[in-house]
KEVOVEX-91008 format. One record per residue (C-alpha): residue number from 0; x, y, z. Coordinates in steps of 0.5 Angstrom, whole numbers. Layout:
N
@resi->NUM u->X v->Y w->Z
...
end
This chain:
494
@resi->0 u->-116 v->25 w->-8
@resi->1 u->-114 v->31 w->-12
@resi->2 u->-111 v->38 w->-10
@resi->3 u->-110 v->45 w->-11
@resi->4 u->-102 v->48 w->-9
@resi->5 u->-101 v->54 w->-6
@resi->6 u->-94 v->57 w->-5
@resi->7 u->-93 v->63 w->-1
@resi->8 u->-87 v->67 w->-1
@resi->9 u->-86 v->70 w->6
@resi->10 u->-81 v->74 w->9
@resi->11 u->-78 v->69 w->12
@resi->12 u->-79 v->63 w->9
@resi->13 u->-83 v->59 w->3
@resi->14 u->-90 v->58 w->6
@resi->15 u->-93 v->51 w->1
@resi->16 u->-99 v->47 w->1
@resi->17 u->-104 v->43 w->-2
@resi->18 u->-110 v->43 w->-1
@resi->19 u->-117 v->38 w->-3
@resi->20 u->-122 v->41 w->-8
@resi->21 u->-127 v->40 w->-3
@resi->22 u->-123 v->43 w->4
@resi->23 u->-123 v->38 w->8
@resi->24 u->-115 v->36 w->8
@resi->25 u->-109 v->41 w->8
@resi->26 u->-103 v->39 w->8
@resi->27 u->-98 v->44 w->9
@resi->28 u->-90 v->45 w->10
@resi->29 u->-85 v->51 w->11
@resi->30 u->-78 v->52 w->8
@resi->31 u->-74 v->57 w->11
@resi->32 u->-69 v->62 w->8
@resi->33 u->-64 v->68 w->10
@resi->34 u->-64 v->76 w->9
@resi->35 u->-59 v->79 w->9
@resi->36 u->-58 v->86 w->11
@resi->37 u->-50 v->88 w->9
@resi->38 u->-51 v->96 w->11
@resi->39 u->-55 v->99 w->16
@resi->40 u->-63 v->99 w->14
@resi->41 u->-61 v->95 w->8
@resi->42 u->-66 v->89 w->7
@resi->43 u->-65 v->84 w->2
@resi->44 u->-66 v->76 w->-1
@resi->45 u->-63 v->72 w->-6
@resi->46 u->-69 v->70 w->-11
@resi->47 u->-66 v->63 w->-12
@resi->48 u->-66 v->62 w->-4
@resi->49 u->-74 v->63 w->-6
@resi->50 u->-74 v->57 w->-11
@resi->51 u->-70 v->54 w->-8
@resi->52 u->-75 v->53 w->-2
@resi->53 u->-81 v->52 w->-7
@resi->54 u->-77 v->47 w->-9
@resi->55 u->-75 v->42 w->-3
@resi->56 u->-82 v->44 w->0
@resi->57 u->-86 v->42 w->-6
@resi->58 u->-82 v->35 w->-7
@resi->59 u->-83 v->34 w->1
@resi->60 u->-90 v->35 w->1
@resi->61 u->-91 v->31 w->-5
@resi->62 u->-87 v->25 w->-2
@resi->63 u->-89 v->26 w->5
@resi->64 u->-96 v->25 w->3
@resi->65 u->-96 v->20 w->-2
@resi->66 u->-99 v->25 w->-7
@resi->67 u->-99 v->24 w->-15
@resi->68 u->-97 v->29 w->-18
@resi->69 u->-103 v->28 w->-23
@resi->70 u->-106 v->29 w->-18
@resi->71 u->-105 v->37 w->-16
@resi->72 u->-110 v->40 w->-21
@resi->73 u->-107 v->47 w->-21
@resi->74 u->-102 v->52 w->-17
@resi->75 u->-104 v->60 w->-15
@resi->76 u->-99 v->64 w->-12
@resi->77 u->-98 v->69 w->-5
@resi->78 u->-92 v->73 w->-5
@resi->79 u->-89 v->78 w->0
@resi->80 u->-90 v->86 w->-3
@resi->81 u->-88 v->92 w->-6
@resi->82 u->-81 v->88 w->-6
@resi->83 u->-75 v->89 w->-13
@resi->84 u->-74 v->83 w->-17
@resi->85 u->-70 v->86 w->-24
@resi->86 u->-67 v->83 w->-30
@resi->87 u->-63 v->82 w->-36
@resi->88 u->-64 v->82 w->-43
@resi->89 u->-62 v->75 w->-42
@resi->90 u->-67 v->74 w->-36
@resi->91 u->-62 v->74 w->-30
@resi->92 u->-62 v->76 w->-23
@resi->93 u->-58 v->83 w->-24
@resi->94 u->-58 v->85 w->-16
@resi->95 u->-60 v->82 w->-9
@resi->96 u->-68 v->83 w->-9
@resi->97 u->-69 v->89 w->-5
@resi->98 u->-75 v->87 w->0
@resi->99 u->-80 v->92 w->3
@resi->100 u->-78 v->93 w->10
@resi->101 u->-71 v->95 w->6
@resi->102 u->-70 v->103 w->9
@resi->103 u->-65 v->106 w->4
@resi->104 u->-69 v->110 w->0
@resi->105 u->-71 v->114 w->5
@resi->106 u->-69 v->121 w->0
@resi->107 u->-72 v->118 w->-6
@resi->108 u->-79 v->118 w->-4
@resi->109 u->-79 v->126 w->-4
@resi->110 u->-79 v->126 w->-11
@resi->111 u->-87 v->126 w->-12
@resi->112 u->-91 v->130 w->-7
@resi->113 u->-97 v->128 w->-5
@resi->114 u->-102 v->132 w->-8
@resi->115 u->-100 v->128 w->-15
@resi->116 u->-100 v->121 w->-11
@resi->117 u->-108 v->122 w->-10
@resi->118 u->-108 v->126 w->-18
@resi->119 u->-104 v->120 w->-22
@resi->120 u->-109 v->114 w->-18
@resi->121 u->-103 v->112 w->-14
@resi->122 u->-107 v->113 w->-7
@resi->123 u->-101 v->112 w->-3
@resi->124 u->-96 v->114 w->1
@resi->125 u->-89 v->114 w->-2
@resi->126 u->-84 v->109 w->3
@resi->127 u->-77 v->106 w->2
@resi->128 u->-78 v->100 w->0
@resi->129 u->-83 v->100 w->-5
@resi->130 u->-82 v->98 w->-12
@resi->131 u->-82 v->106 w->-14
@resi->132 u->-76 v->109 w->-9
@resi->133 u->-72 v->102 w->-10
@resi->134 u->-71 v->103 w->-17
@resi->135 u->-69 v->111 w->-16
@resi->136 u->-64 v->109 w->-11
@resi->137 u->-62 v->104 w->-16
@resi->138 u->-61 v->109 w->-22
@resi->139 u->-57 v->113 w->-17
@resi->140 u->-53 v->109 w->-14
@resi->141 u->-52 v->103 w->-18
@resi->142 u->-53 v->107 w->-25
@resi->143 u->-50 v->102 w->-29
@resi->144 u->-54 v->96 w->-26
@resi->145 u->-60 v->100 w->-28
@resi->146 u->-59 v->101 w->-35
@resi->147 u->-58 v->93 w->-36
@resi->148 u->-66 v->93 w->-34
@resi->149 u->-71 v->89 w->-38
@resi->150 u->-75 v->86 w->-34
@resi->151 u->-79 v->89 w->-26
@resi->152 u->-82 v->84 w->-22
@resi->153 u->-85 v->82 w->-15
@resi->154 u->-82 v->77 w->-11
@resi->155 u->-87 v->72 w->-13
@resi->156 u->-88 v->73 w->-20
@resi->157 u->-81 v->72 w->-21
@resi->158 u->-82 v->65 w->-17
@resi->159 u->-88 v->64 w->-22
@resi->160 u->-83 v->66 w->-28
@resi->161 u->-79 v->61 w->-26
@resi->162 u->-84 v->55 w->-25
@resi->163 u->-88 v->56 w->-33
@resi->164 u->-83 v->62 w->-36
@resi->165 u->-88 v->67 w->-38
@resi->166 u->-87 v->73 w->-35
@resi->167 u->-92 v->77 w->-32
@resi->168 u->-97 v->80 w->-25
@resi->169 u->-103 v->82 w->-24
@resi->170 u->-106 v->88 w->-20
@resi->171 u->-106 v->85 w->-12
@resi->172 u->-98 v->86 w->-14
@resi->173 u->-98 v->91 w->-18
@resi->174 u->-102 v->97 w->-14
@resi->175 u->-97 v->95 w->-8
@resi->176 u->-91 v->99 w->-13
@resi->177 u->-92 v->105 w->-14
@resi->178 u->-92 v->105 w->-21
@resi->179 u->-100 v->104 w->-22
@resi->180 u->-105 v->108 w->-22
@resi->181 u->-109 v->104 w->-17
@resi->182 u->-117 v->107 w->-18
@resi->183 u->-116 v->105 w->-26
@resi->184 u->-112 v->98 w->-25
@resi->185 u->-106 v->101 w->-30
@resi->186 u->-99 v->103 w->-30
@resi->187 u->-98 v->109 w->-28
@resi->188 u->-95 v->113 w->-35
@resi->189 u->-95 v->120 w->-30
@resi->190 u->-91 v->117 w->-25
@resi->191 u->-86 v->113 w->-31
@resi->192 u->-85 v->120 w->-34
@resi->193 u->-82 v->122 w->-28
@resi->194 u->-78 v->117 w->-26
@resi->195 u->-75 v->115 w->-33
@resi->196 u->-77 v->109 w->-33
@resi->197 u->-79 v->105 w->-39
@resi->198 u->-85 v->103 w->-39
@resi->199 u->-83 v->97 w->-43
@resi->200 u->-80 v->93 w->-37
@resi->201 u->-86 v->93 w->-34
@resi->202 u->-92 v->86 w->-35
@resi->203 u->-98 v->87 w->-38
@resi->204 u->-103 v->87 w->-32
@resi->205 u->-108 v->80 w->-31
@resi->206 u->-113 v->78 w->-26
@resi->207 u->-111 v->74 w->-19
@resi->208 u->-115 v->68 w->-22
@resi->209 u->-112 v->69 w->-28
@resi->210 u->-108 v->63 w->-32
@resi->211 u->-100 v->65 w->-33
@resi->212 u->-99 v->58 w->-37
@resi->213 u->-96 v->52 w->-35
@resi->214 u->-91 v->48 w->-31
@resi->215 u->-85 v->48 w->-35
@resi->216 u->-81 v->41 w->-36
@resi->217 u->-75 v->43 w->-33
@resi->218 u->-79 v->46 w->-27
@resi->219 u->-83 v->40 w->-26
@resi->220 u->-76 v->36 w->-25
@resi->221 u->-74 v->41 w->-20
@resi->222 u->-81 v->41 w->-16
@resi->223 u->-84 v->35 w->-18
@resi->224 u->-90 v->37 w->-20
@resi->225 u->-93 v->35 w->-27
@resi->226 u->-91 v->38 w->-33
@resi->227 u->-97 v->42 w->-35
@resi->228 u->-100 v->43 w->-29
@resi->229 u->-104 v->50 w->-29
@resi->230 u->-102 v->56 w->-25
@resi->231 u->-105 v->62 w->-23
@resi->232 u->-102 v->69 w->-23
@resi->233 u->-105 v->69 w->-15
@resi->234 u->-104 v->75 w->-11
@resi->235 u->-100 v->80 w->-7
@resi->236 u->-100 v->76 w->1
@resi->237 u->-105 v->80 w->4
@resi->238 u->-111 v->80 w->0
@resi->239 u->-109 v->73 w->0
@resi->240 u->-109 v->72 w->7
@resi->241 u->-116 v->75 w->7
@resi->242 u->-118 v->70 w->2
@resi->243 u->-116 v->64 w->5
@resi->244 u->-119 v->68 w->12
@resi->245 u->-125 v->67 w->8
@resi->246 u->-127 v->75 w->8
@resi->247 u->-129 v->78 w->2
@resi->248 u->-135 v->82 w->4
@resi->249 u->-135 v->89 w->3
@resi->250 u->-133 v->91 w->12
@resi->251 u->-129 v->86 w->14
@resi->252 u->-123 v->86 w->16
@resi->253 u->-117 v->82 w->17
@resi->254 u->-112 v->83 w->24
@resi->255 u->-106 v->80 w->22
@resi->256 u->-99 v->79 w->27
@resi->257 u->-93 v->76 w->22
@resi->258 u->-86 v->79 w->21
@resi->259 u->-91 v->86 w->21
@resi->260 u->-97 v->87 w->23
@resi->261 u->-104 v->89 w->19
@resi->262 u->-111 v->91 w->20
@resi->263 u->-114 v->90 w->13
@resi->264 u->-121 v->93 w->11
@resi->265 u->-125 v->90 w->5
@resi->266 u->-128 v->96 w->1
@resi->267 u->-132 v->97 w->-6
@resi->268 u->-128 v->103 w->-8
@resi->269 u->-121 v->106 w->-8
@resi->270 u->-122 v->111 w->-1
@resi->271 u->-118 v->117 w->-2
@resi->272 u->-114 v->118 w->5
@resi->273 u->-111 v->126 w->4
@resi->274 u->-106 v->124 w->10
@resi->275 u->-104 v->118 w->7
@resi->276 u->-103 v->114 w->12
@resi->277 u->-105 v->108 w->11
@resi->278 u->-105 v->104 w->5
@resi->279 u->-111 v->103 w->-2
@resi->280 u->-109 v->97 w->-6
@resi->281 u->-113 v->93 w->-11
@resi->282 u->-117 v->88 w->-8
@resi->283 u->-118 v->80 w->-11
@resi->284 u->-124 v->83 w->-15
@resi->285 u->-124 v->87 w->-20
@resi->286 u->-129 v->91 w->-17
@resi->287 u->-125 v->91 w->-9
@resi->288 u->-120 v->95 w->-7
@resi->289 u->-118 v->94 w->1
@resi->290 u->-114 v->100 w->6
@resi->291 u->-109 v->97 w->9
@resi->292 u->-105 v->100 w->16
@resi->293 u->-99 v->96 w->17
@resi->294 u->-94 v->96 w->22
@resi->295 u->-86 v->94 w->20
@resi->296 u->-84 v->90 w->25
@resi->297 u->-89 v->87 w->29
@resi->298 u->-88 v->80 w->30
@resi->299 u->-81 v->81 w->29
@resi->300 u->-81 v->85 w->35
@resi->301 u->-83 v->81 w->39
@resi->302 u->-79 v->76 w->37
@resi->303 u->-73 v->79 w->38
@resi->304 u->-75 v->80 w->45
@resi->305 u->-77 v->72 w->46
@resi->306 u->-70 v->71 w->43
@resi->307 u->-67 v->75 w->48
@resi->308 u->-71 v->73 w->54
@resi->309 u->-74 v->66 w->52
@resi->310 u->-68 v->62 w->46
@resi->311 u->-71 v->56 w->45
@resi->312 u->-77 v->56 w->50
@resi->313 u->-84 v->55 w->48
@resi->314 u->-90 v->59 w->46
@resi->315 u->-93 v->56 w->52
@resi->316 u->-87 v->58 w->57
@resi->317 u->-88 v->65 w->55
@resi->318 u->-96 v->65 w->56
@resi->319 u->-95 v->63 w->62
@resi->320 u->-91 v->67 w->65
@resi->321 u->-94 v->73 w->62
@resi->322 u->-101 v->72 w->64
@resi->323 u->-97 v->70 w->71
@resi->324 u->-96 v->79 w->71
@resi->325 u->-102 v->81 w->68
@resi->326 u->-104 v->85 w->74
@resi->327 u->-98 v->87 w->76
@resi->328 u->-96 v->95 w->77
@resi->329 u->-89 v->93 w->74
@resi->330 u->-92 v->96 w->67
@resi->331 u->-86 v->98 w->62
@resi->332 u->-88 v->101 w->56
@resi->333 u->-84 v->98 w->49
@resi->334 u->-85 v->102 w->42
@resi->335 u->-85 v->96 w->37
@resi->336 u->-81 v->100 w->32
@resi->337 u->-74 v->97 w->31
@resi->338 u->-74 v->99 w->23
@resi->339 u->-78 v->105 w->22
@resi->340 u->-86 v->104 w->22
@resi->341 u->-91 v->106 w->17
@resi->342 u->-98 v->106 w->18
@resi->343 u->-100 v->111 w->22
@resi->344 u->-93 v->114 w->22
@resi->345 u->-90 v->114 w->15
@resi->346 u->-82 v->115 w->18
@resi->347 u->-77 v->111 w->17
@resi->348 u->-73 v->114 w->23
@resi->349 u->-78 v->111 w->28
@resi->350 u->-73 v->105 w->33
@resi->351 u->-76 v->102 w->38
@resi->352 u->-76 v->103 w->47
@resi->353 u->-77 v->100 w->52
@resi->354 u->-79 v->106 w->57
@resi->355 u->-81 v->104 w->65
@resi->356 u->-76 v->99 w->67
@resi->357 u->-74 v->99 w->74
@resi->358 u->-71 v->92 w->79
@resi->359 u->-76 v->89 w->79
@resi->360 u->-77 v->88 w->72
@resi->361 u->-77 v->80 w->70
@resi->362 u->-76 v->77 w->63
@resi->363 u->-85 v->76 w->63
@resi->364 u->-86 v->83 w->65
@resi->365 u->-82 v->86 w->58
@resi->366 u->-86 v->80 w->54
@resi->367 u->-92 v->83 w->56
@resi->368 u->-90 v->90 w->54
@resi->369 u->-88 v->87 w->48
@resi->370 u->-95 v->84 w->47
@resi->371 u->-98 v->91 w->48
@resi->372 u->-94 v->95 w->44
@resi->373 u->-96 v->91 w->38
@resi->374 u->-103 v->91 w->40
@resi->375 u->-103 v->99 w->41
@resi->376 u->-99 v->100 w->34
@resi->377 u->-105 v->97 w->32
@resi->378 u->-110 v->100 w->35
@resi->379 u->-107 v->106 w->32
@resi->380 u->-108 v->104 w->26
@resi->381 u->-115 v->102 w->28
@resi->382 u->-116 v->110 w->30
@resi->383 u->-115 v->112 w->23
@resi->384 u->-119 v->106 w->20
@resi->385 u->-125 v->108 w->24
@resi->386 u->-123 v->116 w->22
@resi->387 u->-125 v->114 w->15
@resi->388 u->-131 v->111 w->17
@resi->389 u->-129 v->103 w->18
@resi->390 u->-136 v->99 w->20
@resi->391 u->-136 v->94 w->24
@resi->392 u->-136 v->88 w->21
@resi->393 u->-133 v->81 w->23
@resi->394 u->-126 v->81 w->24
@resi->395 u->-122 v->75 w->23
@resi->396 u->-115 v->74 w->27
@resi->397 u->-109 v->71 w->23
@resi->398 u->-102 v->70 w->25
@resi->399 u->-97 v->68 w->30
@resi->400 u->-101 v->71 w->35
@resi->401 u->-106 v->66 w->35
@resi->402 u->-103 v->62 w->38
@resi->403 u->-103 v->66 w->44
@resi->404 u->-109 v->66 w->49
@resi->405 u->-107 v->72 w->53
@resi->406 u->-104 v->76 w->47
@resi->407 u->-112 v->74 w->43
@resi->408 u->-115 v->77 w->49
@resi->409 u->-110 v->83 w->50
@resi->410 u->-111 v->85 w->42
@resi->411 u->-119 v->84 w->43
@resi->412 u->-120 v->88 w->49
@resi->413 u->-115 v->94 w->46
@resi->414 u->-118 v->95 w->39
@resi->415 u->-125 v->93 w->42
@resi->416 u->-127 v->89 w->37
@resi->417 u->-129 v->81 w->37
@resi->418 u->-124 v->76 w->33
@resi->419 u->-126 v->71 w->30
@resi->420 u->-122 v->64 w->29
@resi->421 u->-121 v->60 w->22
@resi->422 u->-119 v->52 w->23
@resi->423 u->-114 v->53 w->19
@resi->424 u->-108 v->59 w->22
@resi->425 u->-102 v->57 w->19
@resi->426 u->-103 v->57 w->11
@resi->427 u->-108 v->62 w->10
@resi->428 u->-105 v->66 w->5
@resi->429 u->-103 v->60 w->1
@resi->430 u->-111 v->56 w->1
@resi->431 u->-112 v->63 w->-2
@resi->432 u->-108 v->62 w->-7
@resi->433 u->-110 v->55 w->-9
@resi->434 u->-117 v->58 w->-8
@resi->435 u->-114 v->63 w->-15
@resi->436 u->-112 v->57 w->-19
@resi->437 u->-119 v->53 w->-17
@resi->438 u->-123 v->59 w->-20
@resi->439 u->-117 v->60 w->-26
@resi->440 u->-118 v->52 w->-28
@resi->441 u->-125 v->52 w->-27
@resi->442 u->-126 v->47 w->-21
@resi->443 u->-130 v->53 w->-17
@resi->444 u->-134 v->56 w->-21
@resi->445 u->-132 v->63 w->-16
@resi->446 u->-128 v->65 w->-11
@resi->447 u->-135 v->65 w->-7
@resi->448 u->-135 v->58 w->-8
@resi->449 u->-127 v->57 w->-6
@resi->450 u->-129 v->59 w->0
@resi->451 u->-135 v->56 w->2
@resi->452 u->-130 v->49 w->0
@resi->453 u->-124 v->51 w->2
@resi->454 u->-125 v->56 w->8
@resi->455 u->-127 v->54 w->15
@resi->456 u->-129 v->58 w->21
@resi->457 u->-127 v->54 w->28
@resi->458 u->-134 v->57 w->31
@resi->459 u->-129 v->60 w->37
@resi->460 u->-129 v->67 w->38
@resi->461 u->-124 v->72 w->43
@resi->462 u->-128 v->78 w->44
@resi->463 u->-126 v->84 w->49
@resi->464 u->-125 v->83 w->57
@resi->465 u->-129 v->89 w->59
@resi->466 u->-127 v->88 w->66
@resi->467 u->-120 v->91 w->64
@resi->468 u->-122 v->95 w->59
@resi->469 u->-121 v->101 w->64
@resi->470 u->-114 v->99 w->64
@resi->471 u->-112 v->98 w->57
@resi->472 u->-115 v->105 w->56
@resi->473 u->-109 v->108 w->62
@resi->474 u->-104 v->104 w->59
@resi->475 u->-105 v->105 w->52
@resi->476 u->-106 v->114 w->53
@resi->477 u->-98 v->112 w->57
@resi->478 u->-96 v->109 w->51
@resi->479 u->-98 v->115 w->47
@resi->480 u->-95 v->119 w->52
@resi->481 u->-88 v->115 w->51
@resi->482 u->-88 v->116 w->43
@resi->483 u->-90 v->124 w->44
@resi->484 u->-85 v->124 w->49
@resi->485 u->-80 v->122 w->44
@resi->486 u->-82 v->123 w->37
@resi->487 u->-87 v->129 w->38
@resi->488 u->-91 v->132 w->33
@resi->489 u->-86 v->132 w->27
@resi->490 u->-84 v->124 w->29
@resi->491 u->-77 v->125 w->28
@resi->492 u->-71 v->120 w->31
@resi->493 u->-69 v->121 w->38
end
């Protein structure tokens, strides 16, 4: 049996499998590496931790499944976004990579107004953590670090630079930074100009079913993987997921509880939002863009809770215990915004709350309110989304939350629409990227094709309960409430 590799570069580890050419195996393996966050808002990985991952994974899955390497036929890519990877003349990691749930350049965001991020192309709320604010927070706090500069990169195209050495991105990724000029898929000279940025160190712009090169000798000693194997320039994590998802129909959607939350919409043009409050990105395609509403901390809100409440018990414990109090009139409300927030609010000072605790409060009832908080921020994402005119296409489910009967049902019935299961809910976003590396080897002969391989809906579907419909209703007006009552209008901290 022969195989297509993905490695998806997540947050919080290195997500890598290997999938059959016709679908029907998927063997995957995650590898966990730290973050390290050495002053208040910072946010940060080390690149080598990544490779590091790519490499003991790759090999894993390899050993475990008795798999030749002659037998992998091409690797693709997924990779976390917007994220700074910077580097030397020499090709050397000059600075820790700044991730893009990192909040220290709240500032440097005020150097474009929004009226030129619609007139350059760029299409997007300027935001901390974002290639553009990261590398102005780097040339004003760390001048000499910028001027070594040669090379910017996203976190996956510095992992595939190390697996083929050729440098290079594409335009999932790069309409994710800032610098690019996302309606006509090119770095945005504007924007350059007025950062100061040498355009020099930037990548010439391919496809995600691009061919990059090849695995490098010495990569292929390190992952054990074959020399010469094809790779994929594959794409930023989201348009990923929804791939492996199998959503390429203009209308569909994708809602995702990770490390954040996203609700993805597939669109055949760039949409213009003047408030700028959610997300427009260059889709798979070269003909597909996506919005995107994302949310910072959505599963990792409710894992800090499940930290505290529940170490070391079982998804299955907290289920139980939170549907044990579904209808209970104990009913805390919990803003999920423990590192700022993006979609709909744009406002690195948001924090979070847990508002309506009283004695009778037990561990499940902060549990549920944990669930609904992410279910109500993302609901009010789905308010914008619907504003600009979303359809009502199918929606696919994807996550952690999918693991979770009562958290299924809870975001279905909240957002009022029907989720829709794929048999594979752990290693969407890499099957995507190995679907790029089938298109780019030629083994598919479009990404159509990939999927209809390499993508397999479950037949289940959770659709909203309509007999608590009315309730939800109550309990996501109290959680606008809450927020009103804190952040007003202007949304500033407490």
């Amino acid at each position: 049996m022969q195989y297509l590799a993905g490695i998806d570069l997540g947050t919080s580890g290195a997500k890598i499998s290997l999938t059959s050419l016709g679908g029907s195996v998927t063997y995957g393996v995650t590898i966990s590496y730290p973050f390290f966050s050495r002053f208040p808002g910072w946010a940060e990985q080390d690149p080598e931790d990544w490779w590091n991952a790519v490499c003991v994974g790759m090999h894993r899955l390899l050993t475990e499944h008795n798999i030749l390497a002659s037998d992998v036929r091409g690797v693709g890519f997924s990779g976390q976004m917007h994220g700074l990877v910077v580097l030397d003349s020499e090709k050397n990691v000059i600075i820790p990579a700044i991730l893009h749930c990192d909040t220290r350049a709240g500032e440097e965001k005020s150097v474009v107004s929004r009226e030129e991020l619609i007139q350059w192309g760029i299409l997007n709320p300027a935001f901390s953590g974002f290639q553009m604010t990261s590398l102005l927070w780097l040339k004003k706090h760390r001048p000499k670090k910028f001027q070594r500069i040669r090379h910017v990169l996203s976190p996956k195209d510095y992992v595939r630079y190390r697996l083929t050495g050729e440098l290079g991105t594409e335009w999932t990724d790069a309409s994710a930074t800032l610098l690019f000029d996302v309606e006509h898929r090119c770095w945005s000279a504007p924007m350059l100009e007025r950062i100061g940025l040498d355009p020099a160190v930037l990548s010439p712009v391919s496809g995600p079913c691009d061919l990059c090169g090849t695995v490098t000798s010495v990569a292929a000693q390190e992952t054990g993987l074959a020399k010469g194997t094809p790779v994929s320039f594959g794409g930023a994590d989201q348009p990923m997921q929804a791939l492996g998802n199998g959503v390429l129909v203009p209308g569909e959607m994708t809602c995702t509880v990770g490390s954040g939350g996203q609700l993805f919409l597939n669109t055949r043009q760039p949409w213009v939002n003047p408030d700028l409050n959610t997300h427009t990105f260059c889709n798979v395609e070269q003909e597909s863009w996506y919005q995107l509403g994302a949310m910072l901390t959505a599963g990792t809100a409710f894992q800090y809770l499940a930290g505290l409440f529940y170490p070391g018990e079982s998804w299955e414990t907290i289920n139980h215990e939170v549907e044990d109090v579904l209808d209970e009139t104990v009913q805390p409300i919990f803003l999920p915004y423990l590192n700022g927030e993006r979609s709909p609010h744009m406002n690195e000072s948001l924090r979070g709350l847990m508002f309506g605790m009283t004695l009778e409060c037990t561990r499940a009832h902060y549990m549920r309110a944990a669930m609904e908080g992410v279910c109500f921020a993302m609901r009010d994402m789905m308010e914008v989304l619907n504003h600009l005119g979303a359809p009502e296409e199918r929606m696919v489910a994807s996550g952690g939350y999918t693991r979770s009967p009562v958290w299924m049902q809870m975001m279905a019935t909240i957002l009022g629409r029907d989720l829709c299961l794929t048999e594979n809910r752990s290693y969407q976003a890499s099957v995507g990227a190995a679907i790029t590396a089938g298109v780019g080897t030629g083994i598919y002969k479009s990404l159509r094709e990939g999927v209809s391989c390499c993508v397999h809906f479950s037949g289940e579907s959770v659709n909203p309960d309509p007999a608590r419909k009315a309730f939800y209703e109550e309990r996501y007006a109290a959680f606008r409430a809450v927020f009103n009552q804190c952040y007003g209008e202007n949304q500033k901290a407490m």
